[in-house]
C-alpha positions as CSV (number, residue, x, y, z in Angstrom):
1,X,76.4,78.0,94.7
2,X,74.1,80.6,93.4
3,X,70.5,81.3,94.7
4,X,68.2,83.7,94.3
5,X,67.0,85.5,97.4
6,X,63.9,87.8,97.0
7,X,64.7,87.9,93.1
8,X,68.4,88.9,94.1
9,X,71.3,86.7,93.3
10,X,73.0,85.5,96.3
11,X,76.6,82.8,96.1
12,X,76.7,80.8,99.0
13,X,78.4,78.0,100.2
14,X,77.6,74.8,99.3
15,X,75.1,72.4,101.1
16,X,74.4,75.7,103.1
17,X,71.2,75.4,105.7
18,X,68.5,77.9,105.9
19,X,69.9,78.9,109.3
20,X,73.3,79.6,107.8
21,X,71.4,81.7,105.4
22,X,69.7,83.9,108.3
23,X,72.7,84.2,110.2
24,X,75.0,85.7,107.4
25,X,72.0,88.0,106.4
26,X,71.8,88.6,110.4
27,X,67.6,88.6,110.4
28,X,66.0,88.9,113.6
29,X,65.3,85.8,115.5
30,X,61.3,86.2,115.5
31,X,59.3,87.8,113.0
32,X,60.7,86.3,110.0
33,X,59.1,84.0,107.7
34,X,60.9,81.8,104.9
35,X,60.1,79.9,101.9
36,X,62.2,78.1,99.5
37,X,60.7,77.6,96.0
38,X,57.2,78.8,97.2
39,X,56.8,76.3,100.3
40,X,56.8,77.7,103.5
41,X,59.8,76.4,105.5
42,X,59.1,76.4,109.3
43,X,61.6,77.6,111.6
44,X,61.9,74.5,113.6
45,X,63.8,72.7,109.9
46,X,65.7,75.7,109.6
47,X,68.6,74.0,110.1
48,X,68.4,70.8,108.8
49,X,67.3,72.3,105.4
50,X,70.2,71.9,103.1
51,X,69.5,74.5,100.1
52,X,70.5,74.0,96.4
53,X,71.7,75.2,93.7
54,X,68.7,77.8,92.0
55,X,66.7,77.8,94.9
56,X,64.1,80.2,95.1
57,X,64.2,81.9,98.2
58,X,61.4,84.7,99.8
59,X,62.2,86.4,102.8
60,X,59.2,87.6,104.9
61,X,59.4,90.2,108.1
62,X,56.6,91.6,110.0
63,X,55.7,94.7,110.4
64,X,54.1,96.7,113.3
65,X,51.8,99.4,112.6
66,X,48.3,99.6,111.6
């Protein structure tokens, strides 16, 4: 299935979990944020969260600095 991914095309497989999703993009395990068609999505339902097809997905990571 296709999503979009900060306003990138991305196939995965279907019924894929957001935790699937951050493991195969290998993000850090703190400091990220997600949200699938503009709703926050909080870590703890990563993995229960089935995505579909179209999703709008936005990737957050902090940054240090100031």
């Amino acid at each position: 299935m296709k999503v979009q991914v900060n306003n990138k095309e991305t196939e995965l497989l279907s019924q894929s979990s957001i935790q699937q999703l951050a493991l195969s993009m290998e993000l850090p395990a703190a400091g990220v944020a997600i949200a699938v068609n503009n709703k926050m999505v909080p870590r703890t339902e990563w993995n229960q969260f089935v995505l579909k097809e179209n999703d709008q997905i936005v990737i957050i990571k902090a940054a240090c600095g100031g």
